[in-house]
C-alpha positions in Angstrom: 8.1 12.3 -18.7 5.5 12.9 -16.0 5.6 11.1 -12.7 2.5 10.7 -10.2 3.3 10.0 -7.1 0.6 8.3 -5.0 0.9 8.1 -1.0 -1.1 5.1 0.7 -2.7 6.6 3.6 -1.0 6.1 6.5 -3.0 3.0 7.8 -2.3 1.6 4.7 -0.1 -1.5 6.2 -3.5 -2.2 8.2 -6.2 -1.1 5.4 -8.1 -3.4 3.5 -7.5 -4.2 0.2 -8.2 -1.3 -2.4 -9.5 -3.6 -4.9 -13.2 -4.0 -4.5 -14.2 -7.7 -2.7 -16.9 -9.2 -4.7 -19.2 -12.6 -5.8 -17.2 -14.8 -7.5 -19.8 -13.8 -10.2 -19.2 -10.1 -10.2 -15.7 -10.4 -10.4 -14.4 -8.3 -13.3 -10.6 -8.9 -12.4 -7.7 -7.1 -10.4 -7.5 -3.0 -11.7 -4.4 -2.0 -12.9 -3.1 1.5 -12.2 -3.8 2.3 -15.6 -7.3 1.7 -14.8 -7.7 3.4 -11.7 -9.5 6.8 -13.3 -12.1 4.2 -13.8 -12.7 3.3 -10.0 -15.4 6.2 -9.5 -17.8 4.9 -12.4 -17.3 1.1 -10.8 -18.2 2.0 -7.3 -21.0 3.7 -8.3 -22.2 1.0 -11.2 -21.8 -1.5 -7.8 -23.4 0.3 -5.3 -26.1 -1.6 -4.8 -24.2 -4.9 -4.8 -22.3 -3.4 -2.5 -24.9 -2.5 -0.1 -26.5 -6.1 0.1 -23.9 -7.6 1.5 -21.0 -7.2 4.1 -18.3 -4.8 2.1 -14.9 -3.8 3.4 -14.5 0.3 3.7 -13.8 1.5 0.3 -10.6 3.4 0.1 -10.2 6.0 -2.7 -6.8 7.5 -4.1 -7.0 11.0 -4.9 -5.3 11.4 -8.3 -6.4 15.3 -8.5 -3.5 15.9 -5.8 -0.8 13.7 -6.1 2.3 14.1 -3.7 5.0 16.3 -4.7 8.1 14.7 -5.1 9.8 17.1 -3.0 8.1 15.7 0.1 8.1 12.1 -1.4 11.7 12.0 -1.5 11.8 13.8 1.9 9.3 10.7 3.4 12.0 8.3 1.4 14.6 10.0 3.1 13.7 9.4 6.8 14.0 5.4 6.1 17.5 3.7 6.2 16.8 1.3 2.9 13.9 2.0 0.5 13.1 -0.7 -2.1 12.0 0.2 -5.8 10.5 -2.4 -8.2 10.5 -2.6 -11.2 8.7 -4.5 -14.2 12.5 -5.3 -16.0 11.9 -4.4 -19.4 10.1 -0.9 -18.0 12.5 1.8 -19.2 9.6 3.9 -17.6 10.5 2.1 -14.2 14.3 2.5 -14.2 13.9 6.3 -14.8 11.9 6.1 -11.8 14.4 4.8 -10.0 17.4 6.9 -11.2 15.2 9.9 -10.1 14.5 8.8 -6.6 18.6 7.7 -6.5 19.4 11.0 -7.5 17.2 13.1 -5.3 18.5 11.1 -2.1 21.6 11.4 -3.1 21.4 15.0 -3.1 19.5 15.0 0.4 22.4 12.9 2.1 25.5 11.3 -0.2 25.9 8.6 2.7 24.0 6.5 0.1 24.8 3.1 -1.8 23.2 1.0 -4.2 21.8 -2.7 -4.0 20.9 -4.2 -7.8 19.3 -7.9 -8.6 21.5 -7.3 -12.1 24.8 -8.7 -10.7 25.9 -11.6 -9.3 28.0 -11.3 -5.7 31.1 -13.3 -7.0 31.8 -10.2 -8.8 31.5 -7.7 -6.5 35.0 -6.7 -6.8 34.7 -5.9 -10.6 31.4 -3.5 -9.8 33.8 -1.8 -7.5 36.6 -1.4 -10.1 33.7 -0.1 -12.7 32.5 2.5 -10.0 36.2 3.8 -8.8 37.1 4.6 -12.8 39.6 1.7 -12.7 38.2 0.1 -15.9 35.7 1.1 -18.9 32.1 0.2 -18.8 32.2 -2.2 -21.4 35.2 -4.2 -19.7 32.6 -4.1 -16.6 30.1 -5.8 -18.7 32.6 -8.6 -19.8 33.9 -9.1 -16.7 30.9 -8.9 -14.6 29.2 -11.5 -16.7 26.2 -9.2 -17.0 24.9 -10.9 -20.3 25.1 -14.4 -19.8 24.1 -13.8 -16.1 21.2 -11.3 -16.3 21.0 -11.0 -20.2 18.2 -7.3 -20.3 19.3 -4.8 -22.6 22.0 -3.0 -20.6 20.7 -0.1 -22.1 17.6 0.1 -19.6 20.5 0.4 -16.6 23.3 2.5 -18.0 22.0 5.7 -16.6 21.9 4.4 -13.3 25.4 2.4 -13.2 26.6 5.3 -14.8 25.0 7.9 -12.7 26.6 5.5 -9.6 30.0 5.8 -11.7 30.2 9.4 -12.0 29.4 10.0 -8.3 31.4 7.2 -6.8 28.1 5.9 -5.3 28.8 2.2 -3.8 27.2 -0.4 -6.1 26.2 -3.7 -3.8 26.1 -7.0 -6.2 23.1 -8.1 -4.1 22.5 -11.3 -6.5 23.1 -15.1 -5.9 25.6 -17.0 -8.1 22.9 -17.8 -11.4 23.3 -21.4 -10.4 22.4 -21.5 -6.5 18.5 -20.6 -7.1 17.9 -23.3 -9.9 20.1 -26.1 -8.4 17.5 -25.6 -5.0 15.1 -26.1 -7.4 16.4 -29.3 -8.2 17.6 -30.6 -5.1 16.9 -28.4 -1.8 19.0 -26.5 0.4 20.6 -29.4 1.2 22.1 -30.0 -2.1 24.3 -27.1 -2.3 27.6 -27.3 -1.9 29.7 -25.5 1.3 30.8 -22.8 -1.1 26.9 -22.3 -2.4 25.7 -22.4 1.5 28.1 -19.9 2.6 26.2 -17.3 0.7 23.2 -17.9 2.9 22.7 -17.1 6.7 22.4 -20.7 8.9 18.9 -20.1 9.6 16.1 -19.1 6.7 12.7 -18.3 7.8 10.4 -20.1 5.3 8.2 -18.0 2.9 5.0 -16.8 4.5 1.6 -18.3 3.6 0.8 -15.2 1.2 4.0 -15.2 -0.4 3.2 -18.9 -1.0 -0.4 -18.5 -2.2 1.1 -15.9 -4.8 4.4 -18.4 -5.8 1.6 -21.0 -6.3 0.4 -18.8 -9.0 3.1 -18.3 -10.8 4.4 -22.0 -10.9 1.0 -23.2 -12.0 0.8 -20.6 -15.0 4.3 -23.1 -15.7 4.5 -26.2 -14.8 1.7 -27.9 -16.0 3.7 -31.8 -15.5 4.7 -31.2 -11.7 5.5 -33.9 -9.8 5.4 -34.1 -6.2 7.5 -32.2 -4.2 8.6 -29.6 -7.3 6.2 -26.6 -6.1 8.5 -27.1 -2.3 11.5 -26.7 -4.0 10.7 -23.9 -6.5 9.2 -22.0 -3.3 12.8 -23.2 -1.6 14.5 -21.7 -4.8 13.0 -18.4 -4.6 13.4 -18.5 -0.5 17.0 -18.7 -1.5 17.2 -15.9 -4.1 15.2 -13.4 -1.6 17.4 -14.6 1.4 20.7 -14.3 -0.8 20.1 -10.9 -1.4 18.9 -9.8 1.6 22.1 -11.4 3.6 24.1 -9.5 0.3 22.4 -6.1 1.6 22.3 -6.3 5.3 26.1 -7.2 5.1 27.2 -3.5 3.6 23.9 -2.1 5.7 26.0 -3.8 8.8 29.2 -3.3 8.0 28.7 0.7 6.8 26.5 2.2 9.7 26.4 5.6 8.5 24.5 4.9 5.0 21.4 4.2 3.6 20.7 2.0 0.4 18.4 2.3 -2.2 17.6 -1.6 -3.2 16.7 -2.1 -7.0 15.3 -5.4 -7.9 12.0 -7.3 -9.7 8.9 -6.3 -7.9 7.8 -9.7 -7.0 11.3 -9.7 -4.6 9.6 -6.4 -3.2 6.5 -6.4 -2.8 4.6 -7.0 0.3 7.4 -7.0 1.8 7.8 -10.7 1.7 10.9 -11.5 -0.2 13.8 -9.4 0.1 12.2 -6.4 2.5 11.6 -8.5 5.9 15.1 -10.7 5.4 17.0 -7.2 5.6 15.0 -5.9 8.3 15.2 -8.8 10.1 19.5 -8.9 9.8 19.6 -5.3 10.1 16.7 -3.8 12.2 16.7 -1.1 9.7 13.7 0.8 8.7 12.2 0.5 5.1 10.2 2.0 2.5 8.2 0.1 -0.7 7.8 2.0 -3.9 6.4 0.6 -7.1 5.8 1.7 -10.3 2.8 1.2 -12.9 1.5 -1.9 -14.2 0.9 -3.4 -10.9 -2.2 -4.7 -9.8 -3.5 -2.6 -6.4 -3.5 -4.6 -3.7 -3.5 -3.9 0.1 -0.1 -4.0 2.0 1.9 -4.1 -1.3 3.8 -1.1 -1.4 3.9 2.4 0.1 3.7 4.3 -2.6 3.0 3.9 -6.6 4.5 6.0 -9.0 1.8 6.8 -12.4 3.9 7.3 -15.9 3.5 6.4 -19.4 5.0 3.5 -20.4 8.1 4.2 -22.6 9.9 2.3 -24.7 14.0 2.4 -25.5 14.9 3.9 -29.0 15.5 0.8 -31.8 18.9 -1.0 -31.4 21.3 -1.5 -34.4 21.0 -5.5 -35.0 22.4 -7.6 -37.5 19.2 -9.2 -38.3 20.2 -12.9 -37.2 19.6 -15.4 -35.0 23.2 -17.2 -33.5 23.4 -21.0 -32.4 27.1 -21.3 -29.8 28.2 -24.7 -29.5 32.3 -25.5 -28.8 33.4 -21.9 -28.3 32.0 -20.8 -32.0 29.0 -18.7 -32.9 27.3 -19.1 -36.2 24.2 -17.8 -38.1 20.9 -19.8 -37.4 18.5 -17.5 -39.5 18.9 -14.1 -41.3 16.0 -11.9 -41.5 14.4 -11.2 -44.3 16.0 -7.9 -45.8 17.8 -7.4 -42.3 21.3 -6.2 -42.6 23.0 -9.6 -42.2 21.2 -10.7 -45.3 22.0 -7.3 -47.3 25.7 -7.8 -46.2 25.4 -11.1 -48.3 25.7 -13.3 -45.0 24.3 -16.9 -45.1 22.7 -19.4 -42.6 25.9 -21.7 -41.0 28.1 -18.7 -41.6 31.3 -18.9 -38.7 30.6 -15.1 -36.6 34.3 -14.8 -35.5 35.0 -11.6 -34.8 33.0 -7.9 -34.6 35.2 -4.9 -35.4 38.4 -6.9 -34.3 37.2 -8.6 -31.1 37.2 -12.0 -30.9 33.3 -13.6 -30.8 32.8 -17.1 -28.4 29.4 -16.8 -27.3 26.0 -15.0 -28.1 26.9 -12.6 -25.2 29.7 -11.6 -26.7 27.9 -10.4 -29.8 25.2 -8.7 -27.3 28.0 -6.9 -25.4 30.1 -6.0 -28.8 26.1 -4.2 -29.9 24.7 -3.1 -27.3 25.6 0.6 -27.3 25.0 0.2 -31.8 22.2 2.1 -33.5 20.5 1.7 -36.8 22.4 2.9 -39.5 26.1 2.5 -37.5 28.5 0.3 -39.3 30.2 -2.9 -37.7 32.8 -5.2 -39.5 32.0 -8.7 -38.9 35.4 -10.9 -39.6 33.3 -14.6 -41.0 36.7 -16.5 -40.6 39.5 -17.4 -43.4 40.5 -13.8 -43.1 37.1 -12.8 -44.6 36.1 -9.7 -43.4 31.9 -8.0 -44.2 31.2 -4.5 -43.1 27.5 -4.1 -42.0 25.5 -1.3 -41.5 22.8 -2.1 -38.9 19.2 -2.2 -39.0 16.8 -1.0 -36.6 14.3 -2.4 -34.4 13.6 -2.3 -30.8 15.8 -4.7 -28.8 14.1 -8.2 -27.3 14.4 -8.2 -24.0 15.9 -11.8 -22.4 14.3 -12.9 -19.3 16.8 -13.1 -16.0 17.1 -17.1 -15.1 17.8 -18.3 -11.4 
C-alpha cells in the first residue's frame, strides 16, 4: 500500500482555510482528499470569480513531492503525544497508524498507546493481554470489546498485537459506554459519584467551532428535538473528549519519561477541539494531529494528511443469520438465502447454544466465537437437546457496528 504524506505549511495553525471561500451560489461543496488532483483545473475555471471579489490567499499542496516518511516520523517524534484519526471502519487508516506506532517505537521505545476501543474499567485486563498473562481472545471477553465497541476486531489486531509483542503500554482511554449517553439524558449533574469521578472537577465547555460542527451532526439526527437535547448531546460529547483526555494525561503525568500515540475517531481529533486541548491543557505536553483520507480539507484541522487507497478487510466466515438475545439465549431471526446457516439445514427460532463447545449468551459472544473465521472454515454449532450442526462458513465482507456512547 502506498502512503502520501502531506505537511501543512508551517503557518498552517494561522492559514486560511484551503478550501476555496465562495458565493453561496458557486458553491460546489467541501473537496475531499480524493479530489484534491482536481484543485488546479478549479482555481483556474474560478479565476475570474475570484478576482471580483475579496479572496483569501490560495494555498496549494504540492502532491509531486510529498514528505518522506523518514522525516515525518522524525517531525512526529519531537512532540510528546501525537494524535491519529481515523474513519473506524478504514482498514486503510489503522495501517496508517500501526506504521507511525511502529516507526516511533523504533526512534524511542519510551512509548505507550491511548485507544477510544476500550473502556477504562478494564484497564487492568488490557494490561494482562499486553504482559502475555492471558490469550487474545480471553482479552476480548473480558474487556467487553464487542458489546462495548462492537468494529470488527479484525481492523485492530495488528496494532493490539504489535503492542502485545513489544510489551508497549496500552492506555484504556474510553469512558464507561454508559456515562456519555446518560449526560445526554440528564447532564453532568445526573451522574452518579462513581460516573463523576472519571472526570476532572472543572470541564471547559466546547468551543463555538466545535459547537457549530456538533450542531451538524445532531441535526442530520434528530429531526424531533426538544429543547434543551442539542445542550446535553454537546454535554455528552464534552464528557467523552474530557474522559479521555483526563484517561491520557493521567499515564502522560504519572510516566514522565514517555510519549503516547493517541488513536481515536477523527471527530475527537481534529481541530484540536475534543480530546487534543483537554490533554494539553492537564499535561502541558506538546502535540501533533495527523489524519488520514476521506476528510474534507479544512484549515486548522490537522497537521498532516496521509493519501492511500482505500482498502477493504478480506470476507469473514459468517453463518448467514441474523440473532435476536433476549433472557440470556440467542436464536435465529433470519437465515440468508443459500447462506451457510440455511445449507446446514438451520431454521428461523432455532436456540444458538453453543459454537465449537463454548457456551453462547449474547450476539457478542457469537461475534467473538467468529471473528478470527474465514469462508470455507468449519464451526459446530450445538442448537440445544444435545443437537449438534457442523457448518462450513460462507464468505462476505464483515458489517461493521457503529461504537455507541
Amino acid at each position: 500500500m502506498e502512503t502520501v504524506w502531506l505537511r501543512f505549511p508551517s503557518v498552517y495553525r494561522r492559514a486560511p482555510a484551503l478550501t476555496m471561500r465562495l458565493p453561496r451560489a458557486a458553491m460546489i461543496g467541501a473537496m475531499r482528499l480524493r479530489d484534491i488532483r482536481l484543485l488546479p483545473a478549479f482555481a483556474l475555471g474560478c479565476l475570474s470569480l475570484l478576482q471580483a471579489q475579496d479572496a483569501a490567499p490560495l494555498h496549494a499542496v504540492d502532491l509531486a513531492t510529498p514528505m518522506a516518511i523518514d522525516k515525518l516520523v522524525s517531525q512526529l517524534a519531537a512532540k510528546r503525544v501525537v494524535f491519529v484519526g481515523e474513519f473506524h471502519d478504514r482498514y486503510d487508516h489503522h495501517l496508517n497508524q500501526l506504521e507511525i506506532i511502529k516507526r516511533l517505537y523504533a526512534a524511542d521505545p519510551n512509548l505507550a498507546i491511548g485507544v477510544e476501543y476500550l473502556q477504562q474499567p478494564f484497564q487492568s485486563t488490557v494490561d494482562d493481554y499486553i504482559a502475555g498473562r492471558i490469550p487474545e481472545q480471553q482479552f476480548l471477553r473480558a474487556s467487553e470489546y464487542y458489546p462495548g465497541w462492537g468494529y470488527d476486531y479484525r481492523l485492530y489486531a495488528p496494532i493490539f498485537r504489535f503492542a502485545h509483542d513489544n510489551k508497549i503500554p496500552v492506555r484504556a482511554l474510553n469512558v464507561p459506554k454508559s456515562m456519555a449517553s446518560q449526560v445526554g439524558k440528564t447532564g453532568l449533574a445526573g451522574l452518579s459519584p462513581e460516573q463523576r469521578a472519571y472526570l476532572p472537577k472543572e470541564i471547559p465547555p466546547a468551543d463555538d467551532a466545535y459547537k457549530a460542527r456538533l450542531r451538524s451532526a445532531f441535526e442530520g439526527h434528530s429531526a424531533k428535538a426538544k429543547p434543551g437535547d442539542f445542550d446535553r448531546f454537546v454535554e455528552a460529547q464534552v464528557t467523552w473528549d474530557e474522559g479521555m483526555a483526563t484517561s491520557a494525561a493521567k499515564y502522560l503525568n504519572d510516566n514522565p519519561t514517555h510519549r503516547m500515540v493517541i488513536l481515536a475517531g477523527s471527530g475527537h481529533i481534529s481541530y484540536g477541539s475534543g480530546i487534543p486541548k483537554r490533554v494539553a491543557r492537564q499535561t502541558q505536553a506538546s502535540y501533533a494531529i495527523v489524519l488520514s483520507s476521506g476528510e474534507e480539507i479544512e484549515a486548522d484541522m490537522a497537521d498532516y494528511l496521509l493519501l492511500t487507497p482505500k482498502q477493504n478487510l478480506l470476507p469473514a466466515g459468517t453463518l448467514g443469520i441474523t440473532m435476536e438475545e433476549k433472557d440470556g439465549e440467542v436464536r435465529i431471526k433470519t437465515l440468508s438465502p443459500g447462506g451457510a446457516a440455511e445449507k446446514a439445514g438451520l431454521k428461523k427460532g432455532n436456540l444458538l447454544a453453543e459454537i465449537d463447545g463454548q457456551r453462547v449468551k449474547s450476539i457478542a459472544d457469537v461475534r467473538l466465537m467468529l471473528w478470527d473465521k474465514k469462508p470455507g472454515d468449519r464451526v459446530k454449532a450445538g442448537l440445544g437437546k444435545d443437537r449438534v450442526v457442523e457448518i462450513e462458513l460462507g464468505g462476505r465482507r464483515a458489517a461493521m457496528t457503529p461504537a455507541k456512547p
